[in-house]
C-alpha positions as CSV (number, residue, x, y, z in Angstrom):
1,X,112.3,115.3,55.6
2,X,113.2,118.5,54.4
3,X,115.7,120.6,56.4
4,X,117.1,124.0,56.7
5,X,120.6,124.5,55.6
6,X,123.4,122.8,58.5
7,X,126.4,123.0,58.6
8,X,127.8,118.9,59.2
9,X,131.7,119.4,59.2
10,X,134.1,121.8,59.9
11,X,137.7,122.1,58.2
12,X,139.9,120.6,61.5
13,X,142.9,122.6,60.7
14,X,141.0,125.7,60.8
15,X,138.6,125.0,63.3
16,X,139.8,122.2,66.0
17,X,143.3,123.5,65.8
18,X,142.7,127.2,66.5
19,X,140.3,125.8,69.6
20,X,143.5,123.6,70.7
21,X,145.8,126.5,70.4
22,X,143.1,128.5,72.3
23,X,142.8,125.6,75.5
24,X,147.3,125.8,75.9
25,X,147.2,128.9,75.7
26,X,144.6,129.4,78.8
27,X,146.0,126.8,80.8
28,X,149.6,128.2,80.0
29,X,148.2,131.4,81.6
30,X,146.5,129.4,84.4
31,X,149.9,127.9,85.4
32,X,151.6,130.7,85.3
33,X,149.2,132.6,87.4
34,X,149.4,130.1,89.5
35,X,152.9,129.5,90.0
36,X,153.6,133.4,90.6
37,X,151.2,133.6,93.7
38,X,153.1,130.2,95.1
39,X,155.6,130.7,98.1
40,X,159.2,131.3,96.6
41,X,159.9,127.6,98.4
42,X,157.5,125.8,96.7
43,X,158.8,126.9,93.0
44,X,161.9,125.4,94.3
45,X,160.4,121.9,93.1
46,X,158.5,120.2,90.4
47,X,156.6,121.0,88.7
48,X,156.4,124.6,89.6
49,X,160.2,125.4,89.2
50,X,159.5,125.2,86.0
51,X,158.8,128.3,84.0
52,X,157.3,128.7,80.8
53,X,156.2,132.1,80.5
54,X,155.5,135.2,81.8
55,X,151.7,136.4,82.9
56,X,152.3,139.5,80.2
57,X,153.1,137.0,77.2
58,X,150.8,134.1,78.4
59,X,148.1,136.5,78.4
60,X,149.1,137.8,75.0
61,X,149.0,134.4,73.5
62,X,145.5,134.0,74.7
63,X,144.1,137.2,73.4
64,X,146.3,136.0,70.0
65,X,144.8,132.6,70.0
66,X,141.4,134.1,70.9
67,X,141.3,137.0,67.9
68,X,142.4,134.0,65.4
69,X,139.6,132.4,66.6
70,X,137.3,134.9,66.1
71,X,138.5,136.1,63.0
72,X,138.4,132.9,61.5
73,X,134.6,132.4,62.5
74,X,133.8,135.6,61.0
75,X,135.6,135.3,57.4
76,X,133.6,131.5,58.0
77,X,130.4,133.6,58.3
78,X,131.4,136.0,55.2
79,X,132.2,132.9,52.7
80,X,129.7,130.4,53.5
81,X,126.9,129.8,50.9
82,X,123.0,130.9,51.2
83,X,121.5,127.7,49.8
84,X,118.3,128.4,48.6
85,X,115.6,127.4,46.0
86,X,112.7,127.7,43.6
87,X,110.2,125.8,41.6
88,X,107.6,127.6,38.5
89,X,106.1,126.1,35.8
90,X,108.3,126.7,32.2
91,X,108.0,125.7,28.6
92,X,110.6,124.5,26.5
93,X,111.7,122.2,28.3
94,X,109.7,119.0,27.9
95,X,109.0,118.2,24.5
96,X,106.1,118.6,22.3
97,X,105.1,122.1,24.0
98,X,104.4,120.6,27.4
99,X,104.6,122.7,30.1
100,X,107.0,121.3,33.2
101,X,107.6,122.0,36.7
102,X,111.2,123.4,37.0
103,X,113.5,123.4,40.3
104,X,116.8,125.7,40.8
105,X,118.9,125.6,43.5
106,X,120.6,129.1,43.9
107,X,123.2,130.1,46.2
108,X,122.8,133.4,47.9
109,X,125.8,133.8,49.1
110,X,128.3,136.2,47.8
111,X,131.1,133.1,47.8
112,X,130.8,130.2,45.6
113,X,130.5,126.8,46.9
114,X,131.4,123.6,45.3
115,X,129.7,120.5,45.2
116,X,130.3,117.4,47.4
117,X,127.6,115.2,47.0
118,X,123.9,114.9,45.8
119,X,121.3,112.0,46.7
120,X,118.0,111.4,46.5
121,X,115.0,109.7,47.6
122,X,111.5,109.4,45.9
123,X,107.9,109.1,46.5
124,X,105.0,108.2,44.9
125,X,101.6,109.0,44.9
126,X,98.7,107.3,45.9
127,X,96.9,106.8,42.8
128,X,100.4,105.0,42.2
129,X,100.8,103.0,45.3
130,X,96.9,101.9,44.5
131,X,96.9,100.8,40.9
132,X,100.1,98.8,40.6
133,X,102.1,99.1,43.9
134,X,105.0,101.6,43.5
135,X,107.4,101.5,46.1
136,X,108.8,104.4,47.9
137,X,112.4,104.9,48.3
138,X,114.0,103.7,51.5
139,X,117.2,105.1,51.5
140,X,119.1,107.6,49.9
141,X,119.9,106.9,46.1
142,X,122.2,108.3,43.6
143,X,121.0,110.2,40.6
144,X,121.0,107.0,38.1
145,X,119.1,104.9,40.6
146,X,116.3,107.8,41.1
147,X,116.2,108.2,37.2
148,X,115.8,104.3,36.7
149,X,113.0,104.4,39.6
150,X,110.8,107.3,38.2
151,X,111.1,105.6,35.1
152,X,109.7,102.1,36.5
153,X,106.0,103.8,36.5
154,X,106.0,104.1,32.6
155,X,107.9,107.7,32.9
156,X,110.8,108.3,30.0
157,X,113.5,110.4,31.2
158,X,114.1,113.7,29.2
159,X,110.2,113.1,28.2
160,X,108.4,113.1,31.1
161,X,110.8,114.4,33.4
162,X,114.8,115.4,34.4
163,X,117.3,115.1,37.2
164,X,119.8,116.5,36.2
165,X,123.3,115.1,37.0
166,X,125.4,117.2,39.1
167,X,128.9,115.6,39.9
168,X,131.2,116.4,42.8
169,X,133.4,119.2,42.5
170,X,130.5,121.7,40.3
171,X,131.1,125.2,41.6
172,X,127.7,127.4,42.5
173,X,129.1,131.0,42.0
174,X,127.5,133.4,44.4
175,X,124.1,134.7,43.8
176,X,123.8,132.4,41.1
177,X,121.3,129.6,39.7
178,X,121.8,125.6,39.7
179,X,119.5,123.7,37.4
180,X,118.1,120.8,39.3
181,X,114.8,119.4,37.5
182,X,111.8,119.4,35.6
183,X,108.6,117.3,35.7
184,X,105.9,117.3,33.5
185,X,101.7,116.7,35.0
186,X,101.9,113.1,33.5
187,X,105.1,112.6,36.0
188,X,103.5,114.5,38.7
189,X,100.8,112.4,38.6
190,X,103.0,109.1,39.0
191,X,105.6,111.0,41.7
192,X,104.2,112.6,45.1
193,X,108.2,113.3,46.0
194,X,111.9,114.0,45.5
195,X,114.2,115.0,47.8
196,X,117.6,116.0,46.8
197,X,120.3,116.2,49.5
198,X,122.5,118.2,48.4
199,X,126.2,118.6,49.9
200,X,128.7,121.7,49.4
201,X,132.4,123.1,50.4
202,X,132.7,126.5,51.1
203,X,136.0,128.3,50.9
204,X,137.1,127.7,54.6
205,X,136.3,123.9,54.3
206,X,133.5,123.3,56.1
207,X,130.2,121.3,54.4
208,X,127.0,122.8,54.5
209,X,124.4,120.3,54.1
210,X,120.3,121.3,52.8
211,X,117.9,118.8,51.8
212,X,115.2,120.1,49.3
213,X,111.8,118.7,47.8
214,X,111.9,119.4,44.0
215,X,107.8,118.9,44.0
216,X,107.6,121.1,47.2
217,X,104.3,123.9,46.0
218,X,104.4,122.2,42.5
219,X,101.1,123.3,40.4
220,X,100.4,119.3,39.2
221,X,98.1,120.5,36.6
222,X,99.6,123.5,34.4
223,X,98.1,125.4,32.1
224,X,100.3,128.4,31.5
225,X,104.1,129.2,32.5
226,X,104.6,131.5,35.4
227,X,106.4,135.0,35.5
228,X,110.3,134.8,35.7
229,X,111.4,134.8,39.0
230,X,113.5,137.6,38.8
C-alpha cells in the first residue's frame, strides 16, 4: 500500500491553460503556413481569405507559448516538496519512562508545502486478529476514527500511543520535520499497521500525494532509544 510520492493534480490555470495557449498557437502557425503556399485564387475565398497572422509572429507566439511552458514546468520542479520520512525509538514521550516508536514526516524540499488532507487506515496483528477478532480497516479513515479504532484493543491514546492531528492548511517549511506518531511495544503488539495518506499544495498549485506506513522497520520490542537522526 505504500507509495512513492505522485503528483495527482495540477493547478489548471497554470498547467491546462499554458498547454491550450500552446495547441492555437501551433495550429495558428499551421494555417498560416498553409494558407501562404495556397494559389493566390484560392485565398480569394473562405476560409483561407482570412488572415490572422503572419508566419514571423505565428511562429513567435509558439516559441512564446512554448518557453512559458517550459519555464513554468521548471519553477514547478524548483518548488515542489521532497516528502520523505523516518521512524526511531525515543523517550519522553510515552509516559512513565517508556520508550515509543516515533514517525516524522519531513519535507526535503527547499519550498514549503501546505497541507490538504491526511487519512488513515489500520492494521492489526495476528496475535490480535486471533484472540478477540480485530478488524482491519477497509477504507480510508480520518484521524479521530483511527484514534477511536486503536483504542478498541484496550490501547489509551496519549498512553499507549499518538496520531497526531494535522489539519488542512499546516505549512511543512522546507527541509523541515512534521511530527506524525508514536507507539509504544504494548501498542505494537496490538497494531501490525498505519498508513497515513498524506496530501500537500505546493506553491504552483499542484497536489503531491505519498502514502507512508508509521510502523514501517519499527523495532516492536525497545530497549534503548536510538541516535538522533541528524
Amino acid at each position: 500500500m505504500e507509495t512513492t510520492q505522485r503528483v495527482i493534480h495540477r493547478n489548471g490555470l497554470f498547467s491546462r491553460f499554458l498547454l491550450v495557449l500552446v495547441g492555437l498557437a501551433v495550429l495558428l502557425l499551421c494555417y498560416t503556413l498553409i494558407r501562404e503556399n495556397l494559389p493566390q485564387r484560392l485565398t480569394r475565398d473562405w476560409p483561407w481569405k482570412l488572415k490572422l497572422l503572419d508566419i514571423q509572429s505565428a511562429t513567435a507566439a509558439v516559441l512564446a507559448t512554448g518557453g512559458a511552458t517550459l519555464a513554468r514546468a521548471q519553477y514547478a520542479r524548483t518548488v515542489r516538496p521532497a516528502i520523505g520520512y523516518f521512524g526511531r525509538v525515543i523517550d519522553g514521550m510515552a509516559p512513565d519512562s517508556r520508550l515509543a516508536w516515533a514517525c516524522h514526516l519531513f519535507n526535503g524540499g527547499q519550498d514549503v508545502a501546505v497541507t490538504t488532507h491526511l487519512s488513515y487506515w489500520v492494521s492489526y496483528t495476528s496475535a490480535a486478529k486471533a484472540r478477540d477478532g480485530a478488524v482491519d480497516s477497509s477504507d480510508w479513515i480520518t484521524q479521530q476514527a483511527a484514534v477511536d479504532s486503536i483504542e478498541s484493543r484496550a490501547l489509551l491514546s496519549r498512553r499507549d500511543f499518538a496520531l497526531d492531528l494535522i489539519g488542512p492548511g499546516r505549512p511543512i517549511p522546507g527541509e523541515q520535520l512534521m511530527f506524525l506518531s508514536w507507539f509504544t511495544e504494548e501498542a505494537m503488539n496490538e497494531v501490525e499497521n498505519v498508513f497515513v495518506r498524506v496530501q500537500v499544495v505546493d506553491r504552483v498549485g499542484d497536489t503531491h500525494e505519498r502514502i507512508i506506513n508509521l510502523l514501517k522497520g519499527a523495532n516492536r520490542a525497545p530497549s534503548r532509544p536510538d541516535p538522533p537522526p541528524f
